[in-house]
Each structure stands twice: as C-alpha cells, then as structure tokens.
C-alpha positions as CSV (number, residue, x, y, z in Angstrom):
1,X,69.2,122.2,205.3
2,X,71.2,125.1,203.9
3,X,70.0,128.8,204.4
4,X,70.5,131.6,201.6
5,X,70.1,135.0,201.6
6,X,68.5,136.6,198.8
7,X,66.9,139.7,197.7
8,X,63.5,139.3,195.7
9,X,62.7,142.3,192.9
10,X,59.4,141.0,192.9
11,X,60.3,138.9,189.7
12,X,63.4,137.1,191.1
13,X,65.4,136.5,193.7
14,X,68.9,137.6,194.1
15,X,71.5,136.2,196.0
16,X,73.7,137.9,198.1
17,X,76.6,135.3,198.6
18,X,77.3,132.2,196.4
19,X,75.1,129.3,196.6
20,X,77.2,126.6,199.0
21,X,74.7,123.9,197.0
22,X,73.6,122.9,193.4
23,X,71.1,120.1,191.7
24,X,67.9,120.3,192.4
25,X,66.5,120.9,196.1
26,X,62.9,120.9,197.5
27,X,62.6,125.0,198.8
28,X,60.9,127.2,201.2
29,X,61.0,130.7,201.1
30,X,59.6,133.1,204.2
31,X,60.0,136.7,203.2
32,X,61.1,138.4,206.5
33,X,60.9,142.6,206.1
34,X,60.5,144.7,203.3
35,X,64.2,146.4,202.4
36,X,63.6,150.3,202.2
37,X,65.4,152.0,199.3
38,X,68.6,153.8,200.6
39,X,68.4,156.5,198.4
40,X,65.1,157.5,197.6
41,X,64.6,159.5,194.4
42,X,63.7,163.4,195.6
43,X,60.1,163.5,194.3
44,X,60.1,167.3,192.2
45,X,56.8,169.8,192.2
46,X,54.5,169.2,189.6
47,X,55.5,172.2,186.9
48,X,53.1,175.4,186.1
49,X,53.0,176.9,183.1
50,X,54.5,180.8,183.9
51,X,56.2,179.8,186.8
52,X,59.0,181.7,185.6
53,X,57.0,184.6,184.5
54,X,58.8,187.7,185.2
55,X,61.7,185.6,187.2
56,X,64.6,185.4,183.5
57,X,64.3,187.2,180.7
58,X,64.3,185.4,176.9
59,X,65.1,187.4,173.9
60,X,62.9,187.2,171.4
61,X,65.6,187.0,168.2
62,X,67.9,183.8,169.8
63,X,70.3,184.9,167.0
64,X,71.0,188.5,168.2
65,X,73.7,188.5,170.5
66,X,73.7,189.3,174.3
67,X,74.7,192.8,175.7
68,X,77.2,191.3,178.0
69,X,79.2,189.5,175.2
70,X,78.8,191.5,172.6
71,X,82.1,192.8,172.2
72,X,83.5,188.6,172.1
73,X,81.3,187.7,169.4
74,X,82.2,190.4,166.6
C-alpha cells in the first residue's frame, strides 16, 4: 500500500510529489480538509453611477489642453 498526496480542483487531482508507483492499481481516495486559498482575492464595492460626482473634474473638449501643461504642449 503506497500513500500520495494530492490536491483535487474539483476536476482532478494533483500531486504534490512524484508518484513512487505506476501500472495500474486498485485506489481509495478519503478527502481529509478543505485547503483555504492563501490569498484570497479582495472582493471590491459594487460601483454607483456618480460616485465621483463632484470628487475630479473632466473637461468637456479632451483635445484642449490642461492649464497646468500648457506652456509644454505648444
């Protein structure tokens, strides 16, 4: 009886160290804990329309230049 470690995706399993067998063998598999992601992915705010309102400034021409560099784009 050999014993593996593996990780299942919930498709397949992947092993974490080489396989000390091969052919074909008869298995069990017992899933022992759940493995928590160790980075979860931050979860942003759902985004409101005018959330922003009165927060930046847009100009209304995008082709006329800003005040501030005015004087490095003529």
């Amino acid at each position: 009886m050999q014993t593996v470690k593996a990780i299942f995706d919930g498709v397949n399993f992947l092993p974490k160290q080489p396989l000390p067998i091969s052919g074909k063998y008869e298995v069990e598999i017992i899933f022992l804990e759940p493995i928590e992601p160790q980075n979860p992915i931050p979860v942003r705010p759902p985004f409101e329309y005018g959330c922003m309102t009165g927060k930046m400034w847009i100009a209304d021409d995008f082709d006329a230049p800003l005040d501030d560099l005015k004087e490095y784009m003529e």
